[in-house]
C-alpha positions as CSV (number, residue, x, y, z in Angstrom):
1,X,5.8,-40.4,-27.0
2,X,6.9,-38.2,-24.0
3,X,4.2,-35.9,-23.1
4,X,5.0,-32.0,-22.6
5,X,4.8,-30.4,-19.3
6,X,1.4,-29.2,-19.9
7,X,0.3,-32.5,-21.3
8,X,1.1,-34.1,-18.3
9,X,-0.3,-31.1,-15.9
10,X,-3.5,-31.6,-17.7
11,X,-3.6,-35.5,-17.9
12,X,-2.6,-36.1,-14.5
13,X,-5.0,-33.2,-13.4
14,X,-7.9,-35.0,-15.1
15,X,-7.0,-38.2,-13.7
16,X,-7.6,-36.6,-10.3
17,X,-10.5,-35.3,-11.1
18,X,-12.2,-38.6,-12.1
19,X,-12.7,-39.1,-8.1
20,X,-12.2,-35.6,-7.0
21,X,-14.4,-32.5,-8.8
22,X,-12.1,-30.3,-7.0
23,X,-9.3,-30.6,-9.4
24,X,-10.7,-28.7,-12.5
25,X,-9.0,-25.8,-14.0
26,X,-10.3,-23.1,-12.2
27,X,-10.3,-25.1,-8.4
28,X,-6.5,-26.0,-9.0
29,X,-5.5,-21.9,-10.6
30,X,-7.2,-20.7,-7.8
31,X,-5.1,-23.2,-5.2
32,X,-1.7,-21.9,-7.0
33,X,-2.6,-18.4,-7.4
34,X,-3.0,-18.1,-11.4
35,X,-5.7,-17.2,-13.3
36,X,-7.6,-20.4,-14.7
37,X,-7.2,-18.8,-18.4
38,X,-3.3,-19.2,-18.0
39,X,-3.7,-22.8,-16.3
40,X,-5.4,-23.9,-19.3
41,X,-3.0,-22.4,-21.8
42,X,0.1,-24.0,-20.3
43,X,-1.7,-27.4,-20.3
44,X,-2.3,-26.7,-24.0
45,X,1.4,-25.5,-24.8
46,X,0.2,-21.8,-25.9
47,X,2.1,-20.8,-22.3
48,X,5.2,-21.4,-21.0
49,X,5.8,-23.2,-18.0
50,X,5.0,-20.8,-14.9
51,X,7.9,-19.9,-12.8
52,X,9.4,-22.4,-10.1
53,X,7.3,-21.4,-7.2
54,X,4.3,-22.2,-9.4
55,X,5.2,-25.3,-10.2
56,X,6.5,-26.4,-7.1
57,X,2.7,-25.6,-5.6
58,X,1.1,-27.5,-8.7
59,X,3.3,-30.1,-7.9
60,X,1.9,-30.2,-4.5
61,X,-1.7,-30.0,-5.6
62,X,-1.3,-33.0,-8.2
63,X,1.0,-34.9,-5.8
64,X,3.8,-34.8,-7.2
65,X,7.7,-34.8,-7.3
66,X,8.4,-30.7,-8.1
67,X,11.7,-31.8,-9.6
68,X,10.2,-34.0,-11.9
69,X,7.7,-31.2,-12.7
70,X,10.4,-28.5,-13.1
71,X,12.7,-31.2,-15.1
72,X,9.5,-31.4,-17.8
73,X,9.4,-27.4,-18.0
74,X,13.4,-27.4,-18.5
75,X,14.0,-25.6,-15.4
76,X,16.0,-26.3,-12.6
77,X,14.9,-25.8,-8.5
78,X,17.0,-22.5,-7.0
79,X,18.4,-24.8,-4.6
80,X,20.0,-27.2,-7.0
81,X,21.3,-24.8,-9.3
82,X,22.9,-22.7,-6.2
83,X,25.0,-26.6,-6.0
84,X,25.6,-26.3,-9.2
85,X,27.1,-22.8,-9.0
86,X,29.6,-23.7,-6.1
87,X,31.7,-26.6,-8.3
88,X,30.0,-26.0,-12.0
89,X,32.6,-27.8,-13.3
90,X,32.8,-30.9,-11.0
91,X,29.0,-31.2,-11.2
92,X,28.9,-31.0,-14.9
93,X,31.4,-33.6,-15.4
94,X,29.9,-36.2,-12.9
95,X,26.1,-35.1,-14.2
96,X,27.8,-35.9,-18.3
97,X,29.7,-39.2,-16.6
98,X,26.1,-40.6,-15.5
99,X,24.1,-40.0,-18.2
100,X,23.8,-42.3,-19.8
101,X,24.3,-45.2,-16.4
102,X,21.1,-47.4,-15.6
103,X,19.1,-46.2,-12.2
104,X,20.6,-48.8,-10.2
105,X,23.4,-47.4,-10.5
106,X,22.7,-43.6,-9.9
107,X,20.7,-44.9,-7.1
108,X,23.6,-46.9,-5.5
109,X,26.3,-43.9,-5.9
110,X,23.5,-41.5,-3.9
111,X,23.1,-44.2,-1.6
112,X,27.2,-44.5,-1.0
113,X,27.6,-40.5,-0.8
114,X,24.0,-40.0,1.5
115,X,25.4,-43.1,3.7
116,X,29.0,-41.9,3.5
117,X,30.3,-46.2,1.9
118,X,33.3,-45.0,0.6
């Protein structure tokens, strides 16, 4: 089963907490700049997802990838979607056209445009 984005906030946040008493609710809020009340109802699903700057500083405090993070709360990063806006149509095509491909072979078509292998 795939875990929500505030199932996985709170898991992974427990899991650092094991070794590190600095990760509980309130500690973490406090290091993004929400109020430990609304941490814990977005780990429990009663919130929504906070807005991208939140997420991309939780992502930094759990040590993890924000566009993962932002992917689980159905959003999209500001930069990504400003891509997206310059050629919507080109970008939804190849997104639809690699769906549904293996990573291997997502990873070798970014490696062939970021290395310019035509």
């Amino acid at each position: 089963m795939t875990k929500t984005f505030g199932e996985y906030v709170r898991s992974r946040r427990e899991e650092l907490r094991l070794t590190d008493p600095s990760y509980s609710v309130r500690q973490v809020a406090y290091r993004i700049g929400v109020q430990p009340a609304y941490l814990s109802s977005v780990e429990r699903g009663l919130q929504s997802p906070p807005s991208e700057e939140k997420i991309r500083l939780l992502a930094r405090e759990l040590n993890e990838d924000p566009d993962v993070l932002l992917a689980m709360a159905g959003k999209v990063s500001a930069d990504l979607l400003e891509v997206i806006r310059t050629r919507p149509k080109l970008f939804a095509r190849l997104i639809r056209e690699l769906k549904h491909q293996p990573d291997r072979t997502i990873d070798h078509v970014t490696r062939q445009v970021r290395d310019g292998d035509w």
